[in-house]
N, C-alpha and C positions, 0 to 999 in steps of 0.2 A: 472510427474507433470500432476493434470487434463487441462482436454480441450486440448491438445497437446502441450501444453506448457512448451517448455525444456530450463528452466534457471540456467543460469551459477552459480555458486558456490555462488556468492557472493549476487545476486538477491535470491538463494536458502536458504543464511541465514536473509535476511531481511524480507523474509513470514515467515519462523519460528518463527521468533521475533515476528514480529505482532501476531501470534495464537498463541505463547506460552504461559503457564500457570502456575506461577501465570503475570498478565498481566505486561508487561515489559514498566518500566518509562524512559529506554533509547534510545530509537529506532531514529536514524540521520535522519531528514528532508529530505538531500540529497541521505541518500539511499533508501526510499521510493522512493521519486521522480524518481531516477534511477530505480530503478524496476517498478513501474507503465511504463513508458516509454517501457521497455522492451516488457510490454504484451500488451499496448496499448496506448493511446494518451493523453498527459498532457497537456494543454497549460494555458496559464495566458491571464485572461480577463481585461479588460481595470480596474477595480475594484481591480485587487492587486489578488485576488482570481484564487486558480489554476483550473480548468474543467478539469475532469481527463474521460475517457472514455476506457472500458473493457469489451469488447467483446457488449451483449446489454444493461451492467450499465454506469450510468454516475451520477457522484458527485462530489462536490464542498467542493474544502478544503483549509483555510486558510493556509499562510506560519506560522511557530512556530514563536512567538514572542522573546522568550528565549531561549537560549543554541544551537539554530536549532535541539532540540528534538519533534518531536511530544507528543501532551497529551495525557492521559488515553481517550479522548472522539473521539480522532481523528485515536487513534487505534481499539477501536471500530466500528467507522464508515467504517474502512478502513474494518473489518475482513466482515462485515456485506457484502459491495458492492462486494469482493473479492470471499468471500462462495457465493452468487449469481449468479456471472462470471464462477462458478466451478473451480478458481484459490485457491488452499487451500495443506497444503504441503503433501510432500508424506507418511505421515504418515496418511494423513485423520482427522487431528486436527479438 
């Protein structure tokens, strides 16, 4: 994993998810949330919104309203902050 980031199996399928192609409409809230955590700091601001922090990104993402799936815009933004951090799978997606 880049940046020295060695995530367990299940953190390992939930970056795939997010870079996988074509772009995936079912990715759990929770296991985002659980992998950000993993490589760096989530917390929830007084606002309801989570401030997530990776390595020198930081971005701010609502909780899913429906099904606790993230949307197409939130896995975008995720791949965006994520290839930034140099967290991105080990294929190099």
């Amino acid at each position: 994993m880049a940046s020295g980031f060695d995530l367990i199996g299940h953190h390992r399928e939930t970056l795939e998810q997010i870079f996988g192609h074509p772009l995936s409409h079912n990715i759990e809230w929770h296991d985002v949330l659980s992998l950000l955590e993993s490589i760096g700091t989530a917390v929830e601001e007084r606002n309801g919104r989570i401030r997530v922090e990776v390595g020198s990104e930081t971005e701010t993402f609502d909780r899913p309203k429906e099904h606790g799936t993230i949307d197409a815009q939130q896995v975008v933004d995720l791949r965006h902050m994520l290839q930034r951090a140099g967290v991105v799978p080990d294929d190099g997606s």
